[in-house]
Structure formats: structure tokens, C-alpha cells
N, C-alpha and C positions, 0 to 999 in steps of 0.2 A: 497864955493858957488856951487860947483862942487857936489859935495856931498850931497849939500840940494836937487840940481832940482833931482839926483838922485833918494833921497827917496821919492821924490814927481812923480815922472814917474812910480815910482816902486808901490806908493803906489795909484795911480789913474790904472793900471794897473792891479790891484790885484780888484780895484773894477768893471774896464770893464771884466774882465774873471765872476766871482763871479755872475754878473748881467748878463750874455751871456748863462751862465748854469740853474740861477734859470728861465730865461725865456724860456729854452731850455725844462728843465724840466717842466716845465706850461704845454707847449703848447702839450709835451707826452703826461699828464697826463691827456688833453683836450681829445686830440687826440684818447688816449686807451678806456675814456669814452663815446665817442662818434661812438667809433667803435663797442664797443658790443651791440650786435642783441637780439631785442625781439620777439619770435618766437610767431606765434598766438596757440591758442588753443583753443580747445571747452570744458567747463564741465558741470558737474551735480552736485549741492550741495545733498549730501548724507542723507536720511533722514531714522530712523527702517520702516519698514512697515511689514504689515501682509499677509502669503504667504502658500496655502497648500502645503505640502511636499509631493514627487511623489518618488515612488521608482518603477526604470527602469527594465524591462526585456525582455528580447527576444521570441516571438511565432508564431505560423503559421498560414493561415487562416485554416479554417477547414468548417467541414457541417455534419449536422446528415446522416448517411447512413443506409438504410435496406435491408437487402439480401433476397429475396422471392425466397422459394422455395414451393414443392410439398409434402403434406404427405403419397402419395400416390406415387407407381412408374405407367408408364406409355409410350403414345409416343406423342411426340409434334404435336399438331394440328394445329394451327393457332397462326401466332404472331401479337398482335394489335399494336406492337407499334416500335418505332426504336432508334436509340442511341443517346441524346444530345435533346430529346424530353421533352418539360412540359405537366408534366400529375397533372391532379387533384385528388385528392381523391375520391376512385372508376370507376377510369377507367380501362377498361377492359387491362391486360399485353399480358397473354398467359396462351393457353389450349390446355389440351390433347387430345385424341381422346375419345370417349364418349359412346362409341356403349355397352361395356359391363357395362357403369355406367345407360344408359337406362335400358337397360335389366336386371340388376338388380332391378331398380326402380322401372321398369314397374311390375316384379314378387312382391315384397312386397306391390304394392298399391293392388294388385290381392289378396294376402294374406290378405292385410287389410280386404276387401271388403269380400272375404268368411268368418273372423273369424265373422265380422259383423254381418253377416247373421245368421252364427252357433250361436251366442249370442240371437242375436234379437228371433229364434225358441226356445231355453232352455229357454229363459223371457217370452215367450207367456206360453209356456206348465207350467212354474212353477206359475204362475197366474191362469192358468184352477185348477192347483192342490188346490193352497191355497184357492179358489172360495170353492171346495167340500169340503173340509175338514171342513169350514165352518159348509157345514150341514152334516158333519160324514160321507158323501161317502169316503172319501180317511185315510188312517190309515196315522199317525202321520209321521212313518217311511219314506214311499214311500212321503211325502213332504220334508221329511231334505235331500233325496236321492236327489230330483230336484231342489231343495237350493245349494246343495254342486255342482251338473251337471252345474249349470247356476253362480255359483260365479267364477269355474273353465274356465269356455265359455268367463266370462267376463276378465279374466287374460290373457287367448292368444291372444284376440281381445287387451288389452292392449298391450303387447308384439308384436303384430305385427305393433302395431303402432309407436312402439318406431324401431323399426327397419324400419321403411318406413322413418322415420326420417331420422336416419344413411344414409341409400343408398341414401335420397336427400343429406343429407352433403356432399357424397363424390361427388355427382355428380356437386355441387358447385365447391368443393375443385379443380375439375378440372381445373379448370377457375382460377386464379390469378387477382385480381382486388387490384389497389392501395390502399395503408392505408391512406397515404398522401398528399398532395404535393407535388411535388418536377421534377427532371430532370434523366432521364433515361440515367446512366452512363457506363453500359456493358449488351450486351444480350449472356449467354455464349451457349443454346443450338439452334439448329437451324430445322426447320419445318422437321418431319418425326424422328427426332431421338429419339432416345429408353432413357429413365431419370430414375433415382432410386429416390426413397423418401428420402427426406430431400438434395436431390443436390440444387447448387445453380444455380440458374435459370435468375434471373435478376436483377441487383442493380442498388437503386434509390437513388438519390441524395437528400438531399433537401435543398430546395430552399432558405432558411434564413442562412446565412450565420455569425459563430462566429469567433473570435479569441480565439486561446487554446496557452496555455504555463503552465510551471511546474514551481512551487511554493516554494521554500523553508523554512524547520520548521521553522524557525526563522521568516520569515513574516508571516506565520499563524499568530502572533500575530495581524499584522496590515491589513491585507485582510483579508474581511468575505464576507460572500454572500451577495451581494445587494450596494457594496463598489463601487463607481463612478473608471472610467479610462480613459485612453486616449487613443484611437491606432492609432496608424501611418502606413499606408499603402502609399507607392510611393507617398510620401509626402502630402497625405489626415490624417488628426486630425478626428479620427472618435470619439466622446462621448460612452461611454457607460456602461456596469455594469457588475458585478460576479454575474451571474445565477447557477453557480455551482461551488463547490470544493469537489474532491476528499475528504473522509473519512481518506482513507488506503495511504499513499508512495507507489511509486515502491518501489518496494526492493532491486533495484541495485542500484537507485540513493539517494530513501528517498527522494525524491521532489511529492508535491499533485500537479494533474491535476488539471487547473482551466481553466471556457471556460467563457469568455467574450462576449456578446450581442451588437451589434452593428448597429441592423439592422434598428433604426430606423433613421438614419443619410442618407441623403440625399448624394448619391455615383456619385460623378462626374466620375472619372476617372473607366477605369474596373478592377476588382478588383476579384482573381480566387482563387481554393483553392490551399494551398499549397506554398502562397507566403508566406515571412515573413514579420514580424511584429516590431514594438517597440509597447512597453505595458506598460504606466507608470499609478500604482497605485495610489490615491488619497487618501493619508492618513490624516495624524494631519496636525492644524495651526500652524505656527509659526511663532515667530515675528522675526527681525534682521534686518541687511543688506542683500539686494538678490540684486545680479548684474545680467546684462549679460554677457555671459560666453567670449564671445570674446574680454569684456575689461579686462581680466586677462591673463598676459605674466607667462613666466616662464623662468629661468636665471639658473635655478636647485631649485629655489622655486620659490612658484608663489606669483604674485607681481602686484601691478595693480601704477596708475600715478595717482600722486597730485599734488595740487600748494600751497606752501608754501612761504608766502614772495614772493611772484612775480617769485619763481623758482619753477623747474619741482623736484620732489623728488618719489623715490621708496617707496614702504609701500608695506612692508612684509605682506601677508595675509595666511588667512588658510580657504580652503573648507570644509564647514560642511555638506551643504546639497544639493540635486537639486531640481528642481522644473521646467521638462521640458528646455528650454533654461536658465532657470535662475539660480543661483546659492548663496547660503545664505554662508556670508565668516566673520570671526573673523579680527581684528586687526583693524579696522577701525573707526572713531569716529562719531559721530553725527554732520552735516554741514562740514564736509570737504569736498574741492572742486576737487571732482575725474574728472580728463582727460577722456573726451570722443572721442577725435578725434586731431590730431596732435603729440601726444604725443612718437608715434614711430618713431618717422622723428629727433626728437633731444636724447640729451644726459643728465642725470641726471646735477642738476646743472646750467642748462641754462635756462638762465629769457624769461619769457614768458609772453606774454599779453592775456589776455581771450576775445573773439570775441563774444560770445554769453552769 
């Protein structure tokens, strides 16, 4: 009897432990469930789209410049103008002193005037001649004599005129007047000093201002003249286009000059020569994935956030292309839902909810 309530204690016993633990275990297993966190997240379902391709490069602002100088030497006479000045096209620079460009002037309009005269009497007299000869007063000869006297009359009077020319040329040339527009950037001589021909004298700026950078053979392919760009000054997006490309390399680097137009873009900020630049060319279309560049990490590859099944997952990607901030990347599918926002704050693996 002893023995029976035994197995009966033992075996009521065996089902209170049994029944203590599976309800022990439930309630973990409640418990662990109910503990793990749905982290929120924001994404973007991913769709191909169509994107121009921009290749980046580095340049400076720049501006046409022309050095006027004097073909003539001389002494500086009067300066019209001063440094950091907008002048227009034909305004008066600087001039030298004039006194011996008169007086030369003044002698060849005086040679004009006599050879004039010396012409106009050999044309009269050779007129009386060919009148007689008419009626036999005059022999043949003594006319070709006053032919040849008055075609010769008519060659110096020519030749003094071509030199009365000259001496006003020079006497212009004294004078420096603008070619173009633009801002008067250095005046090097100064009123009374003595100049030689062809020194530099004064440089003008001008006023339209491009971006220049150097070009490598390889994109000759994809930049030509007349090729849209974008330039970035102190964080202004300037629009604009390749007005020129170098022919020839340097020959130390083998990059072509290319100057950029940008002037029709409406310039908030100010903007000088000699700042730099970014300069992204506007080549071919492309289709793909183009993200933005700061939804792409990097772990030692670069990697951007998805959700899969309700968890966050890495997805290995690869940079193809840029496109200003944007970026065109392989490894990614059509309607996948890439993390835009949350996704740095947790750890691969952990279920997340999407809020937007």
C-alpha cells in the first residue's frame, strides 16, 4: 500500500515539474517575442530611370585679358583712366606727348598741299600743250615730255598723301583707346615717363567672365564645343557651355584647354577671377539605378540598406557612374525597398517597420 501511494506521489510529481517547465517555457518564449523591437524606417521603392552622365573636373574662374601697348616709343602724357575702372569700347587709356607727332603732320599736310599745286600747274600746262598740238603748234615730242612731267607730278602728290596718312596714324597711335569692354586691371607707366615700343602699358580685363580647366585625351571623346556643363562656384550651379577647346596639349601634361561660358546665368553671390571651380560635363543618357550619394555606406565596400522580410539587410553595390550628387550603382533590383532614413541607427538583421 506503501508502495502504491509512492508511485502515485512520484508519478503526480513528475507531472507537476513537467507542467511547471512547459509553462515556464511558454511564457520565455512569450516573453523573448514580445521583447523584440521593430525599429521604424523610411524608404524608397527603387525604380531604372533616365539620367545624363557628368564627368567631374577641377577649374578656375578666368577672363579674357589684352595688354596695350605703344608702337611707337615716346613719353607718357596724360592717363584717362585708373585701376579697377569699367571702360567701354573706345575709351580714351593713355597718351604720349604729341608735339613731334604735330609737327610732323603738320609738314606732310604742307607737302600734300604743295605737291597738289606742283600737279594741278603740270595738268593745266599739259592741257594748253595737247589744245596746240591739235592744230600742229606743238611737235609731238615736247607733248609726251608734258605727259611724262605731269604723270610724274601726279605720283609725288600721290606719295605725299600716303605719307600724310602714316604721320596721322602715328599721331593716333599715340593715344591708346579701348578695344573692348572690360575693367582696367594694372597701369604700369606713369605720367612723364619715357616708354619704348611695344612695352606694356596697360591691362584690361574683361568683363564676361568663363571657367577654364584642362581636359584630358580620353574625354576629347565625350566633350565638344557647344557641350552643356555645370559649374559650381561657392556653392552657385552656374549652367553653361564649351565655347572653346584647345586644338594642341600642353606638352608637359597633354591635357587641351577648355573655357566654359557661363555668363548668362544670373550670379547671386560674387564671384572673382582665379577662384575655383567644379566643372561637370554633360555627356550621354543613361538608364539604371542613380541614387543619392549619401545613401551609400562603405564597411571597405560600399553598401547601401534594404528591407527584406520585415529586416534591415546589406546589399553590396558597385559605382558606375556620377551625375552631380547622384550616383548610377549595379547590384540592385527593380522595387526593392532601399532605406532612406533610420537605417544607421540599427544593425543588419533587425526587423524594422516602414513609416512612410
Amino acid at each position: 500500500m506503501i508502495q502504491k501511494a509512492n508511485k502515485i506521489f512520484r508519478r503526480q510529481s513528475f507531472f507537476l515539474i513537467a507542467s511547471v517547465f512547459f509553462l515556464f517555457s511558454c511564457g520565455e518564449e512569450q516573453t523573448s517575442k514580445q521583447s523584440e523591437q521593430a525599429y521604424p524606417v523610411e524608404i524608397t521603392v527603387l525604380k531604372s530611370s533616365k539620367k545624363v552622365q557628368q564627368i567631374e573636373y577641377f577649374g578656375i574662374v578666368s577672363s579674357s585679358i589684352i595688354n596695350y601697348s605703344f608702337l611707337t616709343a615716346g613719353r607718357v602724357k596724360n592717363i584717362f583712366v585708373h585701376k579697377n575702372q569699367y571702360v567701354t569700347k573706345g575709351t580714351k587709356l593713355i597718351q604720349l606727348e604729341t608735339n613731334g607727332y604735330n609737327l610732323a603732320l603738320n609738314a606732310a599736310v604742307n607737302q600734300v598741299n604743295q605737291a597738289k599745286t606742283t600737279y594741278d600747274e603740270a595738268e593745266n600746262y599739259y592741257q594748253k600743250l595737247e589744245s596746240a598740238s591739235n592744230t600742229g603748234g606743238i611737235s609731238e615730242t615736247d607733248l609726251k615730255k608734258a605727259k611724262l612731267d605731269r604723270d610724274i607730278k601726279f605720283k609725288d602728290w600721290e606719295q605725299s598723301k600716303i605719307n600724310q596718312q602714316a604721320k596721322n596714324d602715328d599721331f593716333k597711335q599715340a593715344t591708346l583707346t579701348a578695344q573692348s569692354n572690360g575693367i582696367v586691371s594694372d597701369i604700369i607707366p606713369k605720367i612723364g615717363e619715357l616708354i619704348n615700343a611695344g612695352s606694356e602699358t596697360i591691362i584690361i580685363q574683361g568683363k564676361g567672365m568663363f571657367a577654364e580647366t584642362a581636359l584630358s585625351q580620353k574625354d576629347m571623346d565625350y566633350v565638344k564645343s557647344g557641350t552643356i556643363a555645370v559649374v559650381e562656384i561657392k556653392n552657385q550651379k552656374l549652367k553653361g557651355k564649351v565655347t572653346h577647346i584647345s586644338s594642341l596639349p600642353d606638352m608637359q601634361t597633354f591635357r587641351h584647354t577648355v573655357k566654359i561660358d557661363f555668363s548668362q546665368n544670373e550670379i547671386k553671390n560674387n564671384i572673382t577671377i582665379g577662384q575655383t571651380a567644379k566643372i561637370f560635363f554633360e555627356t550621354d543618357t543613361v538608364s539604371g539605378f542613380w541614387l543619392p550619394v549619401n545613401y551609400i555606406s562603405n564597411d571597405g565596400n560600399d553598401f547601401v540598406n534594404v528591407v527584406e522580410n520585415n529586416r534591415m539587410r546589406k546589399k553590396k553595390i558597385q559605382i558606375l557612374d556620377f551625375s552631380g550628387d547622384m550616383v548610377r550603382v549595379s547590384g540592385l533590383k527593380e522595387n526593392e525597398k532601399l532605406i532612406t532614413k533610420g537605417g544607421s541607427k540599427i544593425k543588419e538583421g533587425y526587423k524594422v517597420v516602414v513609416k512612410n
